[in-house]
N, C-alpha and C positions, 0 to 999 in steps of 0.2 A: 187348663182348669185350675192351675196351682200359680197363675200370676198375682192374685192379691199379697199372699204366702211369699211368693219371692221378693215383690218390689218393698215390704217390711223387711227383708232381709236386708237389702245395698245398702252398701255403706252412705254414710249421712250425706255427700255430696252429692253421689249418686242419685241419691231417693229425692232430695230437694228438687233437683233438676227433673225427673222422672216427673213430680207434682208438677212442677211448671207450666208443663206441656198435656200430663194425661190423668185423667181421674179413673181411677180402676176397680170396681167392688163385686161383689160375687152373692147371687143368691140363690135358695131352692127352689125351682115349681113344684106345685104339688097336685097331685089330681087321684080319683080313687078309680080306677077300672071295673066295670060289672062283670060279674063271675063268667059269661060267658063269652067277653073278649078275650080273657087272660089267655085261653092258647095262643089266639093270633100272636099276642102280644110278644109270648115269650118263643115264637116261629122267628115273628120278625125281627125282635129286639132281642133275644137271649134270656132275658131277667126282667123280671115285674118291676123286681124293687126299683131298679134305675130310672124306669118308668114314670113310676110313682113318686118319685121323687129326684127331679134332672137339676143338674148341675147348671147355673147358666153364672154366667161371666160377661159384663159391660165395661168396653174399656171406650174413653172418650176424649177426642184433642179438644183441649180447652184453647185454642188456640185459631184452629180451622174451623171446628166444629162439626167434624166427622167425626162418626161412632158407630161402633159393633159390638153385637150380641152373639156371646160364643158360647153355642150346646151341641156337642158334639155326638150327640142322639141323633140328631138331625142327619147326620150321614149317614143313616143306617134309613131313613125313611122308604118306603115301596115306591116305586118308580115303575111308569107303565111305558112301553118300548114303543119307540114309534117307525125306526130306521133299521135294520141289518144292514153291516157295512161290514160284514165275513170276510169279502174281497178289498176290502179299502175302500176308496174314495170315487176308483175308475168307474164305475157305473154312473155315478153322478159327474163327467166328467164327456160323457158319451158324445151327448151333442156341445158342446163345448164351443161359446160363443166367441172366443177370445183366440182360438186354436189357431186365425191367423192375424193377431193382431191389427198387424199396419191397414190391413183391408176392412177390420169389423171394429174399430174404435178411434174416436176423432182424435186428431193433434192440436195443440194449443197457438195461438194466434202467430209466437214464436221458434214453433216447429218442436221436434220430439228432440227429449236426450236419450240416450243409448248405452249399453256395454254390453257386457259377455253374458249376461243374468237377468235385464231384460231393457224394457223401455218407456218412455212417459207415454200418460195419452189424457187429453182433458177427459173430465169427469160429462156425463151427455146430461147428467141430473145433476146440479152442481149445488152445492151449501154453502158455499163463497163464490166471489167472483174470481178470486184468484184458487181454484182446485182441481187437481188433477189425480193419478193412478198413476204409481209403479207397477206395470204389468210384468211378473217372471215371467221367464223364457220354462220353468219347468212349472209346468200346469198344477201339478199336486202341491198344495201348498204344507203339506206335514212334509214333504223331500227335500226341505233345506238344510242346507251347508254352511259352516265358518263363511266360506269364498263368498256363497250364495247370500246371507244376511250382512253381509260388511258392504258388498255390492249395491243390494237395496239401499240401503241408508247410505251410502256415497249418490247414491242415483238421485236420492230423496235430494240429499242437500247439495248437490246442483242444481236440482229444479229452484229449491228457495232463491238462489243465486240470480239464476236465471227469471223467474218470475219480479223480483224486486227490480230485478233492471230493466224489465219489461212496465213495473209500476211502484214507481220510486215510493209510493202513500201506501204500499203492501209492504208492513215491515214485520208483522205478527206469526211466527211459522209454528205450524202444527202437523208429528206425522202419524197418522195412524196406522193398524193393523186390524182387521174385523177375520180373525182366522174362521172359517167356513158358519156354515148356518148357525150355529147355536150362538156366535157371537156378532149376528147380524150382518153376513157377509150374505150382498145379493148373487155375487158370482162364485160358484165355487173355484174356478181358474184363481192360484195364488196369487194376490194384488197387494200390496201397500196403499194407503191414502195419503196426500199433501195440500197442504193448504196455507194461505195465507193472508191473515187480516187487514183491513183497513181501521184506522182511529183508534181503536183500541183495542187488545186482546182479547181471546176469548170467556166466557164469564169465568170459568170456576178457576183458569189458570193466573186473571187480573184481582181474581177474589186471597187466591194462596200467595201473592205478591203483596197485597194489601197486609193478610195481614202476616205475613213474615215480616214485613216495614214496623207494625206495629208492636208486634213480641219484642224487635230488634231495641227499638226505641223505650220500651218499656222496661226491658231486662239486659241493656247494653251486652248485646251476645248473639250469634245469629241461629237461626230459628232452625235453620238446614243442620248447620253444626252440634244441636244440642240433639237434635233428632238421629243424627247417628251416634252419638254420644249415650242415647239411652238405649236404645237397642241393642247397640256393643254392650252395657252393662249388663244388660240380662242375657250376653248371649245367641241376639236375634242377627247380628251383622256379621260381615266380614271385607275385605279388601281384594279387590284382583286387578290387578294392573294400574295401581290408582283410583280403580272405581269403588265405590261403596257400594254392597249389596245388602238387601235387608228383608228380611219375611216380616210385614206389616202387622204393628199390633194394632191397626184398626185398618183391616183389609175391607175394600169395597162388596169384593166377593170373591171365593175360593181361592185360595193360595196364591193369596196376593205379594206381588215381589216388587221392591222398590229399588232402582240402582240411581245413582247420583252421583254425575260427575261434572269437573269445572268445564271441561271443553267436549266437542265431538270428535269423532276420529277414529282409527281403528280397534283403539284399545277398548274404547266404551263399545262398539259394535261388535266385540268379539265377547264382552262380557253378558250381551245383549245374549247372543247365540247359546253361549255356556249356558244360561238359566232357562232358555225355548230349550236347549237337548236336554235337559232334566225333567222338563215340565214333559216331552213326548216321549222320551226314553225311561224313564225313572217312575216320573209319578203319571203315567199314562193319560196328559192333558192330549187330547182329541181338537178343543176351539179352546180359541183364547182371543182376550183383547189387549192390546198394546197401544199405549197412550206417549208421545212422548213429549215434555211440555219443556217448550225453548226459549229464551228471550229475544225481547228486538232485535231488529239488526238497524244499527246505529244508535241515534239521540232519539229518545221522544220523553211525554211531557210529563213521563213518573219515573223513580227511580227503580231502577231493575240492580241497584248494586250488588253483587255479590250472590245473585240471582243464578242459581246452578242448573245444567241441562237435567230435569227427572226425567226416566221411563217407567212407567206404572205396566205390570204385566196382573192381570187376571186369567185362571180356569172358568170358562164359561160350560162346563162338563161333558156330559157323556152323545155323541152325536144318535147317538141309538133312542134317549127317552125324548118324552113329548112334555115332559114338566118341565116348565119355566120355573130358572132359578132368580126370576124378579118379580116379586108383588107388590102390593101396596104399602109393605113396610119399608124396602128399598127405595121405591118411588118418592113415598114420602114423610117417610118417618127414618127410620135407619138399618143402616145392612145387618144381617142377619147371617153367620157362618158357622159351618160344622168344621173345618178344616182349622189344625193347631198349626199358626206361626212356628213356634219350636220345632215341630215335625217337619215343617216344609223347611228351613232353614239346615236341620240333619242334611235330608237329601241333598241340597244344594252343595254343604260340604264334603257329603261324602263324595260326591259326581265330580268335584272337584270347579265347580262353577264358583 
């Protein structure tokens, strides 16, 4: 709530750079309560006046053209419960369609890859031609491990391997993560998703290439570089193994984490893991999404220079309520967050992620 207030504080290179990339301003809502909501109000919220008058904060990439609205009232909203999951996960896990793999899910035209953690399997609904599933070997997808997520994503980027050699015009890879229902996972059995394009990438990741080319071009400096350059100044980043980690000052939705690194490998997969055991250990994320966006493999007909692996991680929240944390403002206007980057960046260091 105190970012306008800070970013007039950095010192003058700082603050240049910080404008480059982000427009940040802060305003009141204001509304008057009739006499006979105010209890609810101050049940639910604690105090009128906050109410009455809420703090909200826009911060915006002039650059991508993503942008978030931060009122941290919002988190304190009534929530109506849809789930008990007192026991965890296993009840939804009962009939469990995936319990023997190799028998309940296809293989791809060039057969399954494998290790100790789990195994591919084509996708039966597919969104590319080239898509498939990391199925783990251990069903509950919140029971992962260092071993367990370095596995996955080794598993993942064989498949890329594999699938390209299989269709030399598949050079575009994309992995995802849809952790259980609130983030749009139709199996609860722990899966990863992989995929790979033909002709050109997928929109929003050939959009953040475009225009990182264009900042680069525009402001001889790159776009990745200055972006952990401002974070670090206020505080939002840090480094683990080479990796850059960063709690997003224009998160998509709730305690959004950005890590960015030059290659893959274990060190980025192990930094991947540190920030999921925070997010289920620490700050008790239940579903999440993970995005991880890669470039070609090889030459094709745009420049991918200097073009870094992102993993985009979001809290999709509590598996218990029935409220949707995306509306028509997400949809199509812009996100909207109660969750403070500063606050999620604490946890991160203190967990040691």
């Amino acid at each position: 709530m105190q970012l306008p207030e800070l970013v007039s504080a950095l010192p003058r290179a700082d603050r240049a750079r910080f404008e480059r990339v982000y427009h940040v301003s802060g305003a009141d809502g204001r509304l008057h309560a009739p006499a006979p909501m105010v209890p609810w109000i101050e049940k639910t919220f604690g105090d009128l006046a906050t109410v009455e008058s809420q703090r909200i904060v826009r911060v915006s990439n002039r650059v991508t053209g993503e942008g978030t609205l931060f009122n941290e009232l919002r988190a304190q909203r009534p929530v109506r419960a849809a789930l008990k999951i007192n026991n965890g996960i296993a009840p939804a896990l009962k009939d469990d369609p995936w319990a023997n793999p190799i028998e309940t899910t296809p293989e791809d035209t060039f057969g399954r890859l494998s290790n100790e953690y789990g195994l591919t399997a084509a996708n039966v609904a597919k969104y590319d031609a080239m898509h498939s599933i990391i199925v783990f070997s251990e069903p509950d997808p919140l029971a992962f491990t260092q071993d367990s997520v370095v596995a996955h994503l080794a598993l993942a980027h064989d498949w890329i391997s594999r699938a390209h050699e299989d269709d030399a015009e598949a050079r575009y890879p994309y992995i995802m993560w849809n952790c259980l229902w609130r983030a749009g996972g139709s199996v609860v059995h722990g899966h990863m998703q992989v995929s790979l394009a033909r002709v050109r990438h997928y929109a929003k990741i050939e959009r953040l290439r475009a225009d990182a080319e264009r900042y680069r071009d525009a402001n001889r400096t790159s776009y990745f570089d200055d972006l952990v350059r401002i974070h670090a100044s206020l505080g939002l980043s840090h480094q683990v193994g080479g990796v850059e980690v960063l709690a997003s000052l224009t998160p998509l939705k709730e305690k959004e984490c950005i890590l960015i690194a030059d290659s893959p490998g274990r060190a980025l997969s192990a930094a991947v893991f540190d920030v999921l055991r925070v997010y289920r250990d620490s700050l008790k994320v239940q579903s999440f999404n993970m995005g991880i966006l890669l470039p070609p493999i090889g030459v094709t007909g745009e420049s991918w220079d200097r073009f870094p692996i992102i993993v985009r991680l979001v809290d999709r929240g509590s598996l218990e309520t029935r409220t949707s944390d995306i509306g028509g403002m997400e949809m199509f206007a812009e996100s909207v967050v109660a969750a403070d980057p500063f606050a999620i960046h604490r946890s991160l260091v203190a967990e040691g992620a």
